[in-house]
NUTORPA-67608 format. One record per residue (C-alpha): residue in one letter; x, y, z. Coordinates in steps of 0.1 Angstrom, whole numbers, plus 5000, padded with zeros to 4 digits. Each point is the difference from the previous one (the first is absolute). Example, Ala and Ser with C-alpha at 12.3 -4.5 7.8 and 13.67 -1.06 7.14 Angstrom:
NUTORPA-67608
a512349555078s501450344993
end
This chain:
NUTORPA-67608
x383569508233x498749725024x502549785016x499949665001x499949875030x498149644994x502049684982x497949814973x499149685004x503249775012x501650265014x501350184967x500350355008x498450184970x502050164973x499750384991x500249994965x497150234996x502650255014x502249994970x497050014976x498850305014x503350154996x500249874961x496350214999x501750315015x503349994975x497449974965x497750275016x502850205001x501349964966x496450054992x499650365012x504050064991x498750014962x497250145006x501550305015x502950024977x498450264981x499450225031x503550025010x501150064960x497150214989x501150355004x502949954978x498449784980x497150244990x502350264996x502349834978x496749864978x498050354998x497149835022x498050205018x498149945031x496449894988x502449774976x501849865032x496749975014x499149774974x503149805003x499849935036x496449844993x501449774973x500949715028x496450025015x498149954968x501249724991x500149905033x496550045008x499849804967x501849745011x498549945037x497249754992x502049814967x503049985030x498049855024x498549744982x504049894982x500849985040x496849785011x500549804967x503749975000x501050075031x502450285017x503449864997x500349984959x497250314995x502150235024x503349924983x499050054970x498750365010x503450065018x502049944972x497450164976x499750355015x504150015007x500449954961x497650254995x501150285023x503849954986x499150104966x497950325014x504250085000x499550024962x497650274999x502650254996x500849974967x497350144994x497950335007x496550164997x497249844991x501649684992x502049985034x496750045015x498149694985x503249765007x500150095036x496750035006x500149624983x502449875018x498450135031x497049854990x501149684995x501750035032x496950025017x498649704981x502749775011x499950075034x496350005006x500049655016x502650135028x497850075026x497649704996x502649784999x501650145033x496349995012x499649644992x503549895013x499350135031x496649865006x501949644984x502450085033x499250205026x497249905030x497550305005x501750125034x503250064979x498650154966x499850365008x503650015005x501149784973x497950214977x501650385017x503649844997x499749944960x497750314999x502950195017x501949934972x498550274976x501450235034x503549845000x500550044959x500050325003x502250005028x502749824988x499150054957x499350365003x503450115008x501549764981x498050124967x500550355008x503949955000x500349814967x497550294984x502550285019x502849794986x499649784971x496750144987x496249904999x500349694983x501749825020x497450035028x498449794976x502649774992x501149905036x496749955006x499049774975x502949825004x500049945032x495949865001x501349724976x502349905022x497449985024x497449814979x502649755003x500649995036x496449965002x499849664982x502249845025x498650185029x496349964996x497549665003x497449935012x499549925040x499749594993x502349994973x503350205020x502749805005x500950115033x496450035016x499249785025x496749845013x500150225031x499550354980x497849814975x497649955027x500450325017x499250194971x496949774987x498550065037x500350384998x498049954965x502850044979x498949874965x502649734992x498749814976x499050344978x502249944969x499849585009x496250024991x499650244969x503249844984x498049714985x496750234987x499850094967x497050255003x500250344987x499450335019x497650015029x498950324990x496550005007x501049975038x500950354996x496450135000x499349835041x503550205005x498750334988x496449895016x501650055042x500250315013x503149925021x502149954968x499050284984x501250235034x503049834995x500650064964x498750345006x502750065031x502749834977x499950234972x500350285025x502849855020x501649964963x499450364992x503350075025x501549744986x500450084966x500950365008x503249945020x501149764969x499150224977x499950385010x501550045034x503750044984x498850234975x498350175028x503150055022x501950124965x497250244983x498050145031x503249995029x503050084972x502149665014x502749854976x499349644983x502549875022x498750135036x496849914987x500649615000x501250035034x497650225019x497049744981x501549775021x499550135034x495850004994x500749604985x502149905032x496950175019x497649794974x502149715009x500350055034x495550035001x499649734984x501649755014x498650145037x496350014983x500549624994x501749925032x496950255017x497349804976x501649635013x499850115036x496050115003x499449684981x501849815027x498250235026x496750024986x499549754980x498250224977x501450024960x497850315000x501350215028x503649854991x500150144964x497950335002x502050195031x503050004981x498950124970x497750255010x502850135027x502249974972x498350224973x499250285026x503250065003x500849994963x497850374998x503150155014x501450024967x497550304990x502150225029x502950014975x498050244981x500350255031x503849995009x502750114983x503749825018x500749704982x500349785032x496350065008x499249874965x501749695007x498849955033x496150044992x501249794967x501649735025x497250015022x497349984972x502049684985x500249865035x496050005002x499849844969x502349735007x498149945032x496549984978x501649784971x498449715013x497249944972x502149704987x499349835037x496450084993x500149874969x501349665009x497649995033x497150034973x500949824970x497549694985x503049715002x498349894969x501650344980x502450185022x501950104971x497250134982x498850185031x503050135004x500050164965x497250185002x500950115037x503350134985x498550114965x497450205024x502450185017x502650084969x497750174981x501250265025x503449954984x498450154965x497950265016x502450175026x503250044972x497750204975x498050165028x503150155014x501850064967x496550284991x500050105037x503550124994x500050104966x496650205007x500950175028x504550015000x499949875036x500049625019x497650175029x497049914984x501549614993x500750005037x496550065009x498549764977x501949715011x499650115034x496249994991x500249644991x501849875034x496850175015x497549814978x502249665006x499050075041x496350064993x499649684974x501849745030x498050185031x496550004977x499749794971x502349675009x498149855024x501249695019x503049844981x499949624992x500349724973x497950034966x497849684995x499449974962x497049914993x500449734974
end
């Protein structure tokens, strides 16, 4: 991120707390996509031990994206009306309870095991649908516009990182202790977290060890400080009816449109990619945690370069537009590779074109910058609901898609192709649909 290299007014040098927010952002993001891929790492054995089959699994996977699609625009308002600190903990804790009991789910089997998990999945989902606005908003709350793309890539990253660090982890306890106890450490571990977060987390005026300095260094570079300050005291219900001037500009719905592309990858490496490398390449549960790492370091890697690329042509150009499309478009050209896996057999190959198709995607991941570039102030969490809602109804779509793609035709090549497909169509909607990229004006 930027240096500092100007003192504030009387000569205080200006205080980087925005620094250790940023990296409170990046810790919760990846708890978040921890539990979301806990049932990734432990669904092999899981379906095997509970007779489920793949268009069942299928189903499964796209419990957490129902309900949070659901829960995108309800989120957004508890965030503009509440504010992020006390909404977001409350998810935290809420989806850690939630995903610990999915532990629970074998003591049972068939049909039964079925509609508990694929409840507890969904109410998963529901908790954490204000995640993502909330990060969205904290960052616009903190971070100046010349620093945004990279605040938003390093607790973007974090989906990257979990599965570098949670993948191996959850594929040793399932090698070793069993499959519940993916689910277990997991949700243990988040409430712990939501904890942490209360202590961590306030808003920029309110921090106790913020100075002036930073205060006025963000404010210049836009950063929304007095966000949750001025909607505290309101007590008017949903804005909802600004959602129609949303869905009325062209450049939003490119972006939605590109979003639930770019999530289209997403949701397959936490969801089928391990079951990929165990079904279609014959890998153990155990080397399968560890060789989904190496594409997430490469995701990690990507996308903290596509917000440190993103920050740099803002600096260079001055242009939000050029700034935020060259990555992402770069980015998702790159993620095609993955359909090459379908033409070569050595398992090396598959991780490299994997690896390389994860790095492109890191690189694009940059639709939460765009997002909080184009927000109305008014409803940024709102905004930022749909946006996200938008894009996860990928999440249901893509799990059930590649569940009958498989199940139809007893081979992943077909899957590869149609995500690959959607990487494609994520290029064309930010080169020909998006337009110029700036700030919503609500009409009121």
């Amino acid at each position: 991120m930027e240096s500092i290299q100007s003192a504030s007014v009387g000569g205080v040098k200006p205080t980087r707390v925005r620094f250790w927010i940023v990296i409170m952002l990046f810790v919760v993001t990846a708890v978040n996509y921890g539990d979301r891929a806990t049932l990734a790492i432990a669904g092999a054995p899981m379906s095997a031990e509970l007779g489920l089959d793949a268009i069942s699994m299928g189903y499964v996977f796209s419990a957490f994206s129902w309900a949070y699609v659901i829960g995108q625009l309800p989120g957004g308002w508890l965030l503009d009306r509440f504010g992020s600190k006390q909404v977001y903990f409350w998810s935290i804790f809420t989806w850690s309870v939630f995903t610990l009991l999915q532990g629970a789910v074998g003591m049972l089997s068939g049909m039964w095991a079925l509609v508990l998990l694929f409840s507890l999945r969904f109410l998963v989902g529901l908790a954490e649908a204000p995640s993502f606005p909330g990060n969205s908003r904290i960052v616009a709350a903190w971070f100046p516009a010349q620093e945004r793309g990279t605040a938003v890539a390093v607790f973007n990253s974090a989906q990257y990182f979990a599965t570098v660090i949670f993948a191996p982890i959850m594929g040793w306890l399932t090698h070793t202790l069993g499959w519940q106890f993916v689910f277990y450490f997991m949700g243990g571990f988040g409430i712990i977290v939501s904890f942490i977060w209360l202590k961590v987390i306030h808003n920029p005026k309110d921090h106790p060890s913020i100075n002036q300095g930073e205060i006025d260094h963000i404010e210049r570079g836009g950063a929304l400080t007095n966000m949750d300050q001025t909607q505290s005291g309101k007590k008017e219900g949903p804005k909802f009816h600004y959602i129609k001037q949303l869905l009325s500009s062209r450049m939003l719905i490119g972006i939605y449109l590109g979003q639930y592309c770019i999530n289209a990858l997403t949701y397959f490496f936490i969801t089928w990619f391990p079951v990929y490398l165990v079904q279609a390449r014959g890998m153990s549960i155990l080397k399968a945690g560890f060789v989904a790492s190496v594409p997430a370091l490469c995701g990690f890697a990507g996308g903290i370069l596509g917000g440190i690329i993103s920050d740099y042509l803002m600096k260079k150009t001055g242009s939000i537009t050029f700034a935020r499309k060259t990555p992402i478009v770069l980015g998702m050209m790159l993620s095609i590779s993955m359909i090459f896996c379908n033409y070569v057999e050595s398992e090396m190959l598959v991780v490299g074109f994997m690896a390389l198709a994860f790095f492109g995607k890191g690189i694009g991941a940059l639709g939460w910058a765009v997002m909080a570039d184009t927000a109305p102030k008014e409803i940024s969490g709102l905004s930022g609901g749909l946006f996200n809602m938008c894009g996860n109804v990928s999440g249901i779509v893509t799990p059930i898609a590649i569940g009958y793609i498989v199940y139809t035709t007893g081979s992943f090549n077909g899957a590869l192709i149609y995500v690959g497909i959607h990487a494609f169509v994520a290029v064309i909607s930010y080169l020909f649909i998006v337009g110029k990229i700036e700030r919503i004006q609500l009409k009121v």
